[in-house]
C-alpha positions, 0 to 999 in steps of 0.5 A, a space after each residue: 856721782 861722788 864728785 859730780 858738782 851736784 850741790 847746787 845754791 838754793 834759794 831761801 824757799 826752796 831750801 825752807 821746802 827742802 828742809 820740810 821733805 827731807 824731815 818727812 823722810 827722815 822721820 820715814 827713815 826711823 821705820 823699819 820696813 819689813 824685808 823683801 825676799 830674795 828676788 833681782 831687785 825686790 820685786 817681791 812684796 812691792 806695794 806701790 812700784 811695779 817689778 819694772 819701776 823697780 828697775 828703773 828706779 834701782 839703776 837710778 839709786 845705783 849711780 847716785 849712791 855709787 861711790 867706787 868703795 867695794 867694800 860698800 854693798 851693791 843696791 841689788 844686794 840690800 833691800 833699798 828699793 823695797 825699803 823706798 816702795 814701803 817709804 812711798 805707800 805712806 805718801 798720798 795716792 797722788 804723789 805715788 802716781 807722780 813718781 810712778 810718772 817720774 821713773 816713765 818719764 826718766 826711763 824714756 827722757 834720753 831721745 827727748 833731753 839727750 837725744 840719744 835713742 836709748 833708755 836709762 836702762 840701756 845706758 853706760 854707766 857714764 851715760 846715767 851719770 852724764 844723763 842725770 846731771 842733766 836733770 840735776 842742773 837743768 834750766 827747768 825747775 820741775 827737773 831739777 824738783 824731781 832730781 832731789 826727789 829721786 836723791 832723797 829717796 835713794 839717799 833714804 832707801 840705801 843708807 838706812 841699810 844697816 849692811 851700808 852702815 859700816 862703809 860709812 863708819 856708822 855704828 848705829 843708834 846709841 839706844 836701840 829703838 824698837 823699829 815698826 813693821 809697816 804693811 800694806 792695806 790688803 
């Protein structure tokens, strides 16, 4: 999706709400989850999404951080969605269910706002791309909200991978700061 025209004009509120949120995760960003173990997509030690959600979320993550550049690690192969599960258990209770909602809604959209009788799962790789700029330029604020919302979180989830860091010519912090270990609530 590097070239999709994605970035849309926004009005002063919501660009005042989406500096607010993207601060919030920022400040998420500078946590350091602990890692999952090996699994297809770090399913093991998922706190807020099911091994499912999981799924959906990391063909989501994959299209909109794809960029073509082998050298760029594959979502599967980092912890991004393990990183994003540890992001959402410090959201409030309601929120979580409101994205756990978001990836059913996004996962079964297709039939109702494509009308193709598929799953985002099931699509081409062309079809997510086409699928999610609906969802990024649709007339419908609520989705057009809940695009960035899924943006920011894959944004978040994958380049806060230190294995992402070289494709992009990051070297790092220059001070190393001591990273916390977030665990759930047993």
């Amino acid at each position: 999706m590097a070239d999709s025209g994605l970035f849309l004009p926004l009005s002063r509120r919501s660009f005042l709400q989406y500096t607010a949120l993207s601060a919030g995760l920022l400040t998420l960003s500078r946590l350091r989850v602990a890692p999952a173990l090996a699994a297809p997509v770090a399913t093991v030690g998922l706190h807020v999404l099911t091994p499912r959600e999981a799924e959906v979320f990391t063909a989501i993550v994959e299209r909109m951080v794809f960029t073509g550049d082998p050298s760029m690690p594959a979502v599967r192969d980092t912890d991004a969605i393990a990183t994003i599960d540890q992001a959402v258990l410090q959201l409030d209770a309601s929120v979580q269910s409101q994205l756990r909602w978001l990836l059913t809604i996004f996962q079964w959209g297709p039939p109702v706002f494509q009308l193709e009788l598929k799953t985002f799962t099931a699509m081409s790789a062309d079809e997510r791309d086409t699928y999610l700029r609906g969802w990024a330029t649709s007339r419908f604020a609520t989705r057009r909200l809940a695009f960035r919302a899924l943006k920011n979180l894959a944004m978040l989830g994958y380049y806060s991978q230190d294995a992402t860091w070289p494709g992009i010519h990051y070297t790092g912090p220059w001070a190393p700061k001591p990273r916390r270990t977030l665990i759930a609530d047993g």
